[in-house]
C-alpha positions in Angstrom: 139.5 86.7 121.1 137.6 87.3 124.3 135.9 90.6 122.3 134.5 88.2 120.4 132.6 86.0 122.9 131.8 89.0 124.7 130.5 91.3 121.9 128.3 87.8 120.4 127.1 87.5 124.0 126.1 90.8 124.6 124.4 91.1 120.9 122.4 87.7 121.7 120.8 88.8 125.3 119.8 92.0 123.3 118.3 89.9 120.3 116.6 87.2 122.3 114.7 89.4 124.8 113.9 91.5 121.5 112.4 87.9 120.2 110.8 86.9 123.8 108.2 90.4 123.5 108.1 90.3 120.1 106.8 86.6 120.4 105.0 87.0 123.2 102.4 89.9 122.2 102.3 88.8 118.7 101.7 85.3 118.4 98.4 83.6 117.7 96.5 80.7 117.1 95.8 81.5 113.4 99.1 82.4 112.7 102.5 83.0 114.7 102.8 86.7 113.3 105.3 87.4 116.2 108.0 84.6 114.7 107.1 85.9 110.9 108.1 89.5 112.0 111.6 88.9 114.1 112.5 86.2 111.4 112.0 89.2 108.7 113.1 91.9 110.3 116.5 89.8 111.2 116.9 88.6 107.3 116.8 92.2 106.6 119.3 93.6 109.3 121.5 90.5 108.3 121.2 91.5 104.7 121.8 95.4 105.6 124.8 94.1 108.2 126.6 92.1 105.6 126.0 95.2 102.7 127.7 97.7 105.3 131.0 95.8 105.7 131.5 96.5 109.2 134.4 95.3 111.5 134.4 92.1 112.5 133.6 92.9 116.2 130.5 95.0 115.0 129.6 92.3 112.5 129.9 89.6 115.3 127.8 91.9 117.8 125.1 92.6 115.5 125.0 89.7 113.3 125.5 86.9 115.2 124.7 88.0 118.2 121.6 90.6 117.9 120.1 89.1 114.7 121.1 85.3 115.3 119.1 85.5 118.9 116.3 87.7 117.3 115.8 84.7 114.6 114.3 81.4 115.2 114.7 78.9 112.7 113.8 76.0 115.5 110.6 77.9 116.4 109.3 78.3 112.5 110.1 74.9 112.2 108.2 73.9 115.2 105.3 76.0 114.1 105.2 74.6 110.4 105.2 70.9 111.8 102.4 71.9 114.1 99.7 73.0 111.1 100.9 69.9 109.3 100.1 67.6 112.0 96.7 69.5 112.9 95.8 68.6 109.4 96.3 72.3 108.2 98.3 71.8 105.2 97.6 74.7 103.4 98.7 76.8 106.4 101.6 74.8 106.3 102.9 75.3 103.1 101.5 79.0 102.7 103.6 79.8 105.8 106.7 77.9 104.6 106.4 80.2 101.2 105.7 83.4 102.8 108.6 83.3 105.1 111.5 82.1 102.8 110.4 84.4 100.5 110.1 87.6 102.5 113.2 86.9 104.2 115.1 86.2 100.9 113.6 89.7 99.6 114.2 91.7 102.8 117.7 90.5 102.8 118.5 91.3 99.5 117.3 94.6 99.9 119.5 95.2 103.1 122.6 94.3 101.3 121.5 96.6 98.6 120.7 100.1 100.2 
């Protein structure tokens, strides 16, 4: 049981300092490209992870731990609720769309290869 909290522990320093440079040389003003990218790339690797029925310890490394700390649901969130309030609805919703759907189609196709 300890394996567990360490391997999640271990997977989540990786994924979140992945998610801190990613973030922090991608994001703008016009759009958060930075959250759009670790948010696709990790429903993708969750997709592929879940496809490859790996052990449980790798699963809980790479799964919850990389990809869980590499995603940011509270972020896209934050950053939605921001254009709304700025009055940029369109943004908004456009940014919504494009992200559920990416992610929905990147993770299908990592459970498929």
């Amino acid at each position: 049981m300890i394996w567990h909290f360490i391997a999640v522990g271990c997977g989540g320093f990786i994924g979140a300092l992945l998610r801190f440079e990613v973030s922090a040389k991608l994001n703008r003003k016009r759009l958060p490209y930075g959250t759009l990218l670790v948010n696709s790339i990790g429903s993708f690797f969750i997709g592929w992870i879940i496809g490859s029925n790996l052990s449980l310890g790798w699963t809980l490394f790479l799964a919850t731990g990389v990809a869980g700390a590499l995603t940011t649901y509270s972020t896209l969130m934050k950053e939605i609720w921001t254009y709304w309030i700025e009055g940029q609805k369109f943004q908004a919703i456009g940014y919504t769309f494009v992200t559920f759907i990416v992610g929905i189609g990147l993770a299908f196709l990592g459970f498929s290869l």
